[in-house]
C-alpha positions as CSV (number, residue, x, y, z in Angstrom):
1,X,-39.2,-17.1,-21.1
2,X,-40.2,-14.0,-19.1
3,X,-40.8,-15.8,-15.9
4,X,-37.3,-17.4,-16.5
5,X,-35.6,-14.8,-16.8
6,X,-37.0,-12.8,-13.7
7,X,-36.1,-16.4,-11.3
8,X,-32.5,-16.0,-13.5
9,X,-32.2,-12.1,-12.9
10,X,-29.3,-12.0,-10.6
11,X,-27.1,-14.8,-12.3
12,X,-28.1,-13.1,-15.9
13,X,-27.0,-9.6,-14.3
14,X,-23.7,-10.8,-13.4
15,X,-23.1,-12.5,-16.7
16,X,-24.3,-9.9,-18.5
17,X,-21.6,-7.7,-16.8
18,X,-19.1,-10.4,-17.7
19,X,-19.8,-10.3,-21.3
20,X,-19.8,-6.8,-21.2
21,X,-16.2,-6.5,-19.4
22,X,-14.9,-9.4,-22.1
23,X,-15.7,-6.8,-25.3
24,X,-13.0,-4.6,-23.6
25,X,-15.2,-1.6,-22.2
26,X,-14.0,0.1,-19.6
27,X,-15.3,-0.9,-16.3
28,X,-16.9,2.1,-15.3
29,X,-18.9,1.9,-18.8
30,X,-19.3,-1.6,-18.3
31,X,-20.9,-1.7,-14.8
32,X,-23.3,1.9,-15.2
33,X,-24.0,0.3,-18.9
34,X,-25.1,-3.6,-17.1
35,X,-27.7,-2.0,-14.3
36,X,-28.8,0.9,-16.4
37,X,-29.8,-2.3,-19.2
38,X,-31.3,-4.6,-16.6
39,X,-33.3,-2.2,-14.5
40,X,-35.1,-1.6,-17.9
41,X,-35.8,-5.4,-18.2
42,X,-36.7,-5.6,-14.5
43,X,-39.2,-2.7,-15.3
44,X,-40.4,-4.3,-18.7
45,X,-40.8,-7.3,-16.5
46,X,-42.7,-5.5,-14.1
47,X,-40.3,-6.7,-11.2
48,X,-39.4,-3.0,-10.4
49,X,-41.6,0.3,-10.4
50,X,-41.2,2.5,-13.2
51,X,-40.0,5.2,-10.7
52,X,-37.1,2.7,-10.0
53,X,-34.3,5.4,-11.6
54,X,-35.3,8.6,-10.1
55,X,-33.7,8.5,-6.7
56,X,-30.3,7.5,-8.8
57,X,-29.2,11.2,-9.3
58,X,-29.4,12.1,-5.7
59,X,-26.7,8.7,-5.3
60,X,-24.5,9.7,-7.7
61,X,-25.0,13.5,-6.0
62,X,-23.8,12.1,-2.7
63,X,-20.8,10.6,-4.0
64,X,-19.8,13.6,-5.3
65,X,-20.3,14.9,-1.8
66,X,-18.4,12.3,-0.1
67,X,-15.5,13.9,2.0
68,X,-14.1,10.9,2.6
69,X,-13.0,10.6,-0.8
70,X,-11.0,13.8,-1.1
71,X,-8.2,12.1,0.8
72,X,-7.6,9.6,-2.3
73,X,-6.6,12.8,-4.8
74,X,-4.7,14.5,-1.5
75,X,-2.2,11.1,-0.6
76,X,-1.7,10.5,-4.3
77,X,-0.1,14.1,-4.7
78,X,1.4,14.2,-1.5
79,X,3.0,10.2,-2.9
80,X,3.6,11.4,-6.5
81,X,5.6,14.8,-5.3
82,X,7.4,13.2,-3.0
83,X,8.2,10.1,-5.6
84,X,9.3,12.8,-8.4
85,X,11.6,14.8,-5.9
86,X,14.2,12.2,-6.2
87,X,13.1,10.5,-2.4
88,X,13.3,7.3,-3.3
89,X,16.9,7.1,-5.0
90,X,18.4,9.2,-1.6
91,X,16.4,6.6,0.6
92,X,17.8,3.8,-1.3
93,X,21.5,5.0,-1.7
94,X,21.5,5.6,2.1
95,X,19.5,2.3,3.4
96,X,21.7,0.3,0.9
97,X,25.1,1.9,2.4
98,X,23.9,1.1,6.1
99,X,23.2,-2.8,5.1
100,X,25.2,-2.9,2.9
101,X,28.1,-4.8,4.4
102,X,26.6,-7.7,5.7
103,X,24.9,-10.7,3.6
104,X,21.4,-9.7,1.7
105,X,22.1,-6.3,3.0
106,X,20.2,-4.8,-0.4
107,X,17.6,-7.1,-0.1
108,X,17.2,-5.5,3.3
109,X,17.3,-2.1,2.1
110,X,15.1,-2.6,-0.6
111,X,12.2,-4.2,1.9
112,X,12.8,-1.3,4.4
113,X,12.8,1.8,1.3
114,X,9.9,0.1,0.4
115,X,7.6,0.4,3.4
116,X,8.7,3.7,4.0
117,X,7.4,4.4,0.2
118,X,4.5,2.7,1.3
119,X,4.0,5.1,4.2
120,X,4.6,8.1,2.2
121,X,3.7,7.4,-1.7
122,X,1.0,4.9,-1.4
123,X,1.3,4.6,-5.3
124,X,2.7,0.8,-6.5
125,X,3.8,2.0,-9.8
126,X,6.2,4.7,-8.5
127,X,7.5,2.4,-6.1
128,X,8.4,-0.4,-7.9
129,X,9.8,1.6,-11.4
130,X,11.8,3.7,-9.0
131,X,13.2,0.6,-7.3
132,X,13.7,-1.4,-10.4
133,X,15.8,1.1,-11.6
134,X,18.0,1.8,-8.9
135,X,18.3,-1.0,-7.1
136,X,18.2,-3.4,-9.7
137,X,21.2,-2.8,-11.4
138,X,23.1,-2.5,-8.0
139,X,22.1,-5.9,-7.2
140,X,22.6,-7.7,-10.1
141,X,26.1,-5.7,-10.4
142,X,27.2,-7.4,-6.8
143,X,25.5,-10.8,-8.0
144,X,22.6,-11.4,-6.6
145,X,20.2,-14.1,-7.7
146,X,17.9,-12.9,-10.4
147,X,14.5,-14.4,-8.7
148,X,15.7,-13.2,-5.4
149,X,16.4,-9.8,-6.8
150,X,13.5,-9.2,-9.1
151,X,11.0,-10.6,-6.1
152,X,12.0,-8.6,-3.7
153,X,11.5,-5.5,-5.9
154,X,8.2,-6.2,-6.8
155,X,6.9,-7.6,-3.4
156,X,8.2,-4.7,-1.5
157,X,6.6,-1.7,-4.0
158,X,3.4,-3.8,-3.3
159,X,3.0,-2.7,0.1
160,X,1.5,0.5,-0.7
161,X,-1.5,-1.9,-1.0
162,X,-1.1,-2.7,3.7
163,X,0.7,0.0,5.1
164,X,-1.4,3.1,5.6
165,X,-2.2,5.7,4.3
166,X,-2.9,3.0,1.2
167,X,-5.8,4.1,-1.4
168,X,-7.4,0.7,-1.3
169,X,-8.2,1.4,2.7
170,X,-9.7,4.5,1.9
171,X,-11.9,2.9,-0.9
172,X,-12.4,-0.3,1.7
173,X,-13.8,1.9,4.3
174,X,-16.1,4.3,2.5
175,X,-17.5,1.0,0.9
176,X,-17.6,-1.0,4.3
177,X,-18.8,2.1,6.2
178,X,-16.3,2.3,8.5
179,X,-14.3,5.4,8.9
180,X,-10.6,5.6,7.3
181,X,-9.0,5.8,11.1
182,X,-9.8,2.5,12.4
183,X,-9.0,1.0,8.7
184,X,-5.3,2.5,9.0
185,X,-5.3,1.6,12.9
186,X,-6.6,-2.1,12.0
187,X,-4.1,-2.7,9.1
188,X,-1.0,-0.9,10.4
189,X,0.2,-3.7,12.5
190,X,-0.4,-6.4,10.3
191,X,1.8,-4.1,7.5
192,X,4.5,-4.3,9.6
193,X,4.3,-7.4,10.2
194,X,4.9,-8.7,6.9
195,X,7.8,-6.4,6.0
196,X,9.2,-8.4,9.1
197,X,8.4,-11.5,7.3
198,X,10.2,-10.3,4.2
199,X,12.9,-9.7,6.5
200,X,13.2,-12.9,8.0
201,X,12.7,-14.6,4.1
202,X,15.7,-12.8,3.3
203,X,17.7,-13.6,6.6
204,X,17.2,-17.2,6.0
205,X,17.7,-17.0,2.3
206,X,21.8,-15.3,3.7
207,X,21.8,-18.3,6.0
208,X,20.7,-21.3,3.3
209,X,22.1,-19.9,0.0
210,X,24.3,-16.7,1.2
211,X,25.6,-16.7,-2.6
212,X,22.5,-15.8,-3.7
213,X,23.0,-12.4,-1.5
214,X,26.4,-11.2,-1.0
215,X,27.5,-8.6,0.9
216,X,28.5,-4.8,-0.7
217,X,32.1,-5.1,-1.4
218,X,34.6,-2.3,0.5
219,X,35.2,-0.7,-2.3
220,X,31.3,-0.2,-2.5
221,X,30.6,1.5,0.4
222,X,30.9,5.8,0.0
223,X,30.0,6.8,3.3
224,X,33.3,6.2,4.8
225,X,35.3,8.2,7.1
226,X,38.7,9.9,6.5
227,X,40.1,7.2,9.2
228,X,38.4,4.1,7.4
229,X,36.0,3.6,9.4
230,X,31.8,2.5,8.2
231,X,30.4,5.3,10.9
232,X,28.0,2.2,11.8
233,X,29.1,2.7,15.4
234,X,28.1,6.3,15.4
235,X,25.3,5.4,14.0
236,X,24.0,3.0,16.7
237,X,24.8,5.2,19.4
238,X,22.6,8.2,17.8
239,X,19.9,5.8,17.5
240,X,20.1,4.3,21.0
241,X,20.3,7.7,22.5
242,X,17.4,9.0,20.1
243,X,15.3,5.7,21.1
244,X,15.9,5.9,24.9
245,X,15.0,10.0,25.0
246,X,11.5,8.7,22.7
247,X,10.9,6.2,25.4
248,X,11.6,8.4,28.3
249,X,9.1,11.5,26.7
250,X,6.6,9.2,25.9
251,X,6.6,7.3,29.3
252,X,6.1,10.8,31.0
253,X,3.6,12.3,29.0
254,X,1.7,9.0,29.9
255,X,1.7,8.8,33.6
256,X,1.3,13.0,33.7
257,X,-0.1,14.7,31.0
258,X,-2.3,12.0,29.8
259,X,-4.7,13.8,27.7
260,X,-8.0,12.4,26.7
261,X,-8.8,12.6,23.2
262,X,-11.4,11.3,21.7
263,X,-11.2,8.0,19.1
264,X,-13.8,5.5,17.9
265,X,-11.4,3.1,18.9
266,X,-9.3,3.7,22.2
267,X,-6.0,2.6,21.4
268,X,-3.3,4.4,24.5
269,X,-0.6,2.3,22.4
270,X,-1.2,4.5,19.5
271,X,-0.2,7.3,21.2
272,X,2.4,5.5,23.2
273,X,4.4,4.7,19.6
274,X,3.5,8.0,17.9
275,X,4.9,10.2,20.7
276,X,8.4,8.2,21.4
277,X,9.3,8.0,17.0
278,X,8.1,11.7,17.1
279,X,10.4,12.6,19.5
280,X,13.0,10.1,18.7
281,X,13.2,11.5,15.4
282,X,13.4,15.1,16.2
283,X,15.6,14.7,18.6
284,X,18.2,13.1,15.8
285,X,17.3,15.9,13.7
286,X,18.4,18.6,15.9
287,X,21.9,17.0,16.7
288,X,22.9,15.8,13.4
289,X,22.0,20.0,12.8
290,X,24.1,20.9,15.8
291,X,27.2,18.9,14.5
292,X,27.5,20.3,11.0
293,X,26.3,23.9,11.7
294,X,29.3,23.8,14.5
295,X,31.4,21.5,13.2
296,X,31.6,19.1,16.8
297,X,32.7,15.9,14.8
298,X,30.4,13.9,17.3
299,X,28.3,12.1,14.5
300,X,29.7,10.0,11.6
301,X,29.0,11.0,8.0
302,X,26.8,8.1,7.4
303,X,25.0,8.7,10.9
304,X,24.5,12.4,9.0
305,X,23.6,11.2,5.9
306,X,20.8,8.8,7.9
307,X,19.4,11.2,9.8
308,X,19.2,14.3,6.8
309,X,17.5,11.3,4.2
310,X,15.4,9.4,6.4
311,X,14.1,11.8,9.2
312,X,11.6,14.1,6.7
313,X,9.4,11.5,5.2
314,X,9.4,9.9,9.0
315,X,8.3,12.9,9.9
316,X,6.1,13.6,7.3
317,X,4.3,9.7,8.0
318,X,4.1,11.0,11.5
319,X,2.7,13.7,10.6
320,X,0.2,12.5,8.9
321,X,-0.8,8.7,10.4
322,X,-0.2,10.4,14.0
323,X,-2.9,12.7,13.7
324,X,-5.3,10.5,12.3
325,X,-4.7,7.5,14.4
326,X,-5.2,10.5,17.7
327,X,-8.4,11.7,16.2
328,X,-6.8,14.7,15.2
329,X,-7.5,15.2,11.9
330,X,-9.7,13.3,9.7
331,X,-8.1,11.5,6.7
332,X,-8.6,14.4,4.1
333,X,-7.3,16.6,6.5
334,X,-4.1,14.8,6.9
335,X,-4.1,13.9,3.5
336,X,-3.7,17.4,2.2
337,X,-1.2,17.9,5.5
338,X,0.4,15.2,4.0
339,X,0.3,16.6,0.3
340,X,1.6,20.4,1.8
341,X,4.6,19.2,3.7
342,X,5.8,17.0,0.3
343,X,5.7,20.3,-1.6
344,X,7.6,21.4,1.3
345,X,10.2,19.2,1.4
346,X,10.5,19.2,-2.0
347,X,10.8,22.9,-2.2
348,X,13.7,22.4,0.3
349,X,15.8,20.0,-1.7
350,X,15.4,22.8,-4.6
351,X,13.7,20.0,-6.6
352,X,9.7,21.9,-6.3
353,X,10.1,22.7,-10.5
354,X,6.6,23.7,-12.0
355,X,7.3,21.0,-15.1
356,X,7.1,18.8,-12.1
357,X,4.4,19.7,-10.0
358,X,2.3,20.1,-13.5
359,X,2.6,16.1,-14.0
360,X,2.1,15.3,-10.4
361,X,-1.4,16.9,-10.5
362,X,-2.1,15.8,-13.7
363,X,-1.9,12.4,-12.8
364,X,-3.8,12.9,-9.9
365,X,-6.5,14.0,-11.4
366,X,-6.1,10.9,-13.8
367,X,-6.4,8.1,-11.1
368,X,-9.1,10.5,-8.7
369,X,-11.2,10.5,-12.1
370,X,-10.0,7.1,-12.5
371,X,-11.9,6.1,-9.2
372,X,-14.9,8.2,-9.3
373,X,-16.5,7.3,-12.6
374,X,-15.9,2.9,-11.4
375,X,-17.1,4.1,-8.1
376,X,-20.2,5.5,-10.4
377,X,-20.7,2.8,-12.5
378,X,-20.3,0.4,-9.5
379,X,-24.0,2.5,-7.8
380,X,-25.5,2.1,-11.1
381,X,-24.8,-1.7,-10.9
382,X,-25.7,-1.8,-7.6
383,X,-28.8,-0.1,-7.7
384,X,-30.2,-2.0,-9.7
385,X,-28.9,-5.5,-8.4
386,X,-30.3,-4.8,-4.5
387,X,-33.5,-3.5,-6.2
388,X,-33.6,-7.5,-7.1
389,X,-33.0,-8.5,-4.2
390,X,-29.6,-9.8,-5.1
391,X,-27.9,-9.4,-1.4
392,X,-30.4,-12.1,-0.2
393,X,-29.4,-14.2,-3.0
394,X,-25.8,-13.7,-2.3
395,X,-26.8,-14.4,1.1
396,X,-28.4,-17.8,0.3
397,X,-25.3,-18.9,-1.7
398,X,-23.1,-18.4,1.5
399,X,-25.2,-19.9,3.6
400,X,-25.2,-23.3,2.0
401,X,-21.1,-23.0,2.8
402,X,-19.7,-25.3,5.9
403,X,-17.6,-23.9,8.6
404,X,-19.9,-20.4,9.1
405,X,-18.1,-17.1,9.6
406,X,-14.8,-19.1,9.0
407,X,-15.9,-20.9,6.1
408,X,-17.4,-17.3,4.6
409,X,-13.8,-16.0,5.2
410,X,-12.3,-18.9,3.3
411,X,-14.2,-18.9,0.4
412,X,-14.1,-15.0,-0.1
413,X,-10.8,-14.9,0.2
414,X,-10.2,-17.9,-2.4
415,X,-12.8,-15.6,-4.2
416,X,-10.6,-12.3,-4.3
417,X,-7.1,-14.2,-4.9
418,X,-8.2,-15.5,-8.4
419,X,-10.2,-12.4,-9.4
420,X,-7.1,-10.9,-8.8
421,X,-5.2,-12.7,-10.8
422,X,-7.6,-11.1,-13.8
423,X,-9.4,-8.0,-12.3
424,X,-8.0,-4.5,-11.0
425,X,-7.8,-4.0,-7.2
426,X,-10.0,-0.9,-7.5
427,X,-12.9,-3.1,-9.7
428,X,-12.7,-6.0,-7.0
429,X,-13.2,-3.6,-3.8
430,X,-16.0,-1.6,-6.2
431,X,-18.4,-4.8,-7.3
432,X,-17.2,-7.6,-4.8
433,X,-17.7,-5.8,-1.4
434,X,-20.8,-4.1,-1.3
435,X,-22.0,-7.6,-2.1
436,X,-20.4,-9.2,0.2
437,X,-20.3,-6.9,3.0
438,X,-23.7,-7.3,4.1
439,X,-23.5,-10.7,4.3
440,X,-20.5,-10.4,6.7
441,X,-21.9,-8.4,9.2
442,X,-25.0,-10.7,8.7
443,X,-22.5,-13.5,10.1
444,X,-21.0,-11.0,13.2
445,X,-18.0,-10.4,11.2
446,X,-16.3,-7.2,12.4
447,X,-15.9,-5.6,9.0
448,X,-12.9,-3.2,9.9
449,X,-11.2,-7.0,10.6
450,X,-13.2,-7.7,7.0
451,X,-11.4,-4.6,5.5
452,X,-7.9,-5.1,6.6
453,X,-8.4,-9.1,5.6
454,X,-9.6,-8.1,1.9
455,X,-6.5,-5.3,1.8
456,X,-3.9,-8.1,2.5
457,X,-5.4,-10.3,-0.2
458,X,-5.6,-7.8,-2.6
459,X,-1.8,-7.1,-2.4
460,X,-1.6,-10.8,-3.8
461,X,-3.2,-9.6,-7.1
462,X,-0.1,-6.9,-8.2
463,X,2.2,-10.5,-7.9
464,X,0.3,-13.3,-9.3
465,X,0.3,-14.1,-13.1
466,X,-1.2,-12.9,-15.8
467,X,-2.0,-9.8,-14.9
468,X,0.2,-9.6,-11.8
469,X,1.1,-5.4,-12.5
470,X,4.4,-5.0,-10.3
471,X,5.5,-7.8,-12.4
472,X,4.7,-5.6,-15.5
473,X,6.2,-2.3,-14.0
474,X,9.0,-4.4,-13.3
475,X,9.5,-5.3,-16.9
476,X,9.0,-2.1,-18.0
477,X,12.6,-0.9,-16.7
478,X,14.9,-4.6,-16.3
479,X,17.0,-5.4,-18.7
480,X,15.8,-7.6,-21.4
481,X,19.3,-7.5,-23.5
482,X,23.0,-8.6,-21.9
483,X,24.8,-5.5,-21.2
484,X,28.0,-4.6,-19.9
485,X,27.7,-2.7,-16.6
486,X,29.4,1.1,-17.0
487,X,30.5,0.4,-12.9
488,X,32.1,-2.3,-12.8
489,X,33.1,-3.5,-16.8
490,X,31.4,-6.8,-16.5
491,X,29.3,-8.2,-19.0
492,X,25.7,-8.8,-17.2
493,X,23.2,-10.8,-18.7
494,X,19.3,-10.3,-19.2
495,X,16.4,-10.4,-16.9
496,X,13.9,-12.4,-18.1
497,X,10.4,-12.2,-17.7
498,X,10.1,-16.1,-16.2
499,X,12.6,-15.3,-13.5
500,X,10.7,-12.0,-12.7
501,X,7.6,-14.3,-12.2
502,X,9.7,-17.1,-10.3
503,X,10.8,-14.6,-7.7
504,X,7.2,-13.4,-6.8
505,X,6.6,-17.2,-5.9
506,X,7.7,-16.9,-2.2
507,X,6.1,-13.4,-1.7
508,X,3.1,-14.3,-2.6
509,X,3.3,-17.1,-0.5
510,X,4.1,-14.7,2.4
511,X,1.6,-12.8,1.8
512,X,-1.0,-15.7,2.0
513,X,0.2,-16.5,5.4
514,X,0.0,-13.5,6.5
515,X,-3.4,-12.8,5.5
516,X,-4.0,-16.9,7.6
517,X,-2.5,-15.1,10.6
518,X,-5.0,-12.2,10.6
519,X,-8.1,-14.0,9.6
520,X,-6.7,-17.0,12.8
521,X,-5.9,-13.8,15.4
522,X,-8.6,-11.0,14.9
523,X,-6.7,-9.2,17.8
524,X,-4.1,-8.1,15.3
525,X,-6.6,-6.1,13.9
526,X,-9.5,-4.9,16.6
């Protein structure tokens, strides 16, 4: 029996921590609970030294020490301020009005809010409650399809997940070894290209079935002038002036200024696209000041309206993923940049209230805890399981798969799609890749590529059923009884809970191709 179970270990460990996750104990418990128990076995087997357990403290030790890690608590206040100060519902109300009038105009608005939440919050649940209920009511007021509604609401709070400064990167990288820059340089173009896939989704969705997603009716749109005019024209020629001075700055301070700073990546289009938004963006800030503080009439009120909701948090992203992506700052330090200037603009909205601030840190120091004890338990586990020797057995299982690096790539990422559907993203990047990691880089995987490949499948798991959690935020706040709208006196039926899941269907689907495109073109990534 003895020698069996030593040949066994590894496939015993892992169903030994299955077992243990089935009873319902916390993960952290569950993982610190499974290698504490089987490094005793392993030493009444005689397979490890009795001394196996003493250079454990000094692990746990240097994750305590990790700086790296201070930028999870830092971006979850900076997101959770910024969430609470009433952002979201000004970005919405002011996206929605600008597509408004033409066809799947709030679907638009919706996708768009939602990346910029994704750039600034980082946290899923905020994004999607917030969204759900503002935007959901608006749609389903102006008679939208439920599925198309309901999915775009999920799949859009669920890019917290892609666009930097995303938690999972952070967590990706300190486990992969890589540093937090390159993560958020590797994955920020493949973030924005799926919100442009959303985009085109809901384009051709207004082309095929444009009852599905009508426009805002006149009577609908606020920002109008005293003439009757949208202001859209206004607002097109700010943002072409704004865009063309961007271009101009950036183009000199290329060809004369060029600085070298140093990155572990060189990147000149980083700085390129940093330094022409930057300027862009300040430059729309200082007219739309000049026009109402002297009253020139030369921008619209919706070209005002823009430019006062969405120029802080694009300045604050800026900010932030500018200096990192130079080599600026490091992640924590832009992290608590990034948590300072949301208490600022907070504090200039008047909106700063202690009450509020109290349950912003409170909850930060909920999820930081949150991550550090599974981040514990997940050393424990692991201690014990590469004292066993269990990378070379993980290593033997993947070597018997067809196809090589590609056919690794395939299999973990069928791997991580159905664990989603049942595990937490936090467990999955805590026990899944620091087993398979080594193995990658055993197959000449870059693991930055890896990272960014893992983060795009792990947005999957917030959609897919049963444990799909946007769908459950979602719930949380639609309607699940008919009601009769206070707007517009019409009686508006239920959302249910099977067209919630229906209309996560073809985001998830997006989502898959996207993550094809980056595993078939590493170049979107390195």
């Amino acid at each position: 029996m003895s020698a069996w179970i030593a040949q066994q270990f590894v496939p015993l460990m892992f169903a030994g921590l299955l077992v243990l996750l089935l009873t319902g104990i916390p993960v952290a418990f569950g993982l610190a609970a499974t290698g504490l128990l089987f490094g005793y076995v392993g030493i009444a087997l005689e397979l490890f030294p009795t001394t196996l357990f003493q250079a454990l403290p000094l692990r746990v030790v240097g994750i305590m020490q990790n700086d790296t890690l201070l930028a999870i608590p830092f971006f979850t206040l900076m997101g959770l301020v910024l969430e609470r100060s009433g952002m979201a519902e000004d970005l919405l109300e002011t996206v929605g009005q600008v597509f408004g009038p033409v066809r799947g105009g709030l679907a638009i608005a919706v996708i768009l809010v939602g990346a910029l939440l994704a750039a600034t919050t980082g946290v899923i649940a905020a994004a999607v409650i917030s969204m759900g209920l503002i935007s959901l009511p608006i749609m389903l007021r102006h008679g939208y399809h439920r599925a198309i509604a309901t999915g775009t609401i999920t799949a859009s709070g669920t890019l917290a997940q892609a666009i930097p400064p995303s938690l999972v990167l952070i967590v990706l990288a300190d486990q992969l070894g890589r540093s937090v820059g390159d993560m958020y340089a590797g994955a920020l173009l493949p973030g924005l290209m799926l919100v442009g896939l959303y985009l085109l989704f809901i384009v051709g969705v207004a082309i095929v079935r444009p009852a599905w997603v009508p426009a805002l009716p006149a009577e609908a749109r606020i920002h109008r002038e005293t003439s009757g005019a949208s202001g859209h024209r206004s607002l097109l020629a700010l943002v072409a002036v704004c865009a063309a001075a961007g271009a101009g700055w950036s183009q000199i301070h290329e060809g004369v200024l060029n600085p070298q700073l140093e990155r572990s990546l060189p990147a000149p289009g980083d700085e390129v696209f940093i330094l022409s938004v930057t300027t862009g963006a300040l430059l729309a800030l200082a007219l739309a000041l000049l026009n109402r503080a002297l009253g020139l009439g030369l921008l619209s009120r919706l070209a005002e309206r823009v430019t006062f909701v969405l120029i802080p948090p694009l300045a604050l992203i800026f900010l932030v993923l500018g200096t990192i992506l130079l080599g600026v700052a490091t992640p924590t330090e832009g992290g608590a940049m990034g948590a300072v200037g949301a208490m600022a603009m907070a504090a200039a909205k008047g909106r700063l209230k202690r009450p509020m601030l109290g349950q912003a840190l409170d909850s930060t120091a909920k999820l930081s805890c949150f991550v550090m004890f599974i981040l514990i338990g997940s050393t424990v586990f692991s201690f014990t399981f590469n004292a066993a020797d269990g990378h070379l057995w993980v290593e033997q299982l993947f070597d018997k798969l067809p196809g090589g690096a590609l056919g690794f790539l395939i299999a973990v990422n069928i791997l991580v799609f159905v664990l989603g559907m049942f595990v937490d993203f936090f467990e999955i990047a805590f026990i899944v890749v620091p087993i398979l990691a080594p193995v990658a880089e055993k197959l000449g995987i870059d693991l930055v590529w890896f990272g960014v490949i893992l983060a795009m499948n792990l947005q999957t798991s917030f959609l897919t059923p049963p444990f799909g959690f946007a769908l459950f935020y979602l719930r949380s706040v639609a309607p699940r009884e008919d009601h009769v709208d206070h707007v517009s006196g019409r009686r508006i039926g239920a959302v249910t809970t099977a067209q919630i899941y229906r209309g996560a269907l073809p985001f998830v689907v997006l989502q898959l191709i996207m993550v094809t495109v980056v595993v078939l073109h590493p170049g979107l990534v390195t």
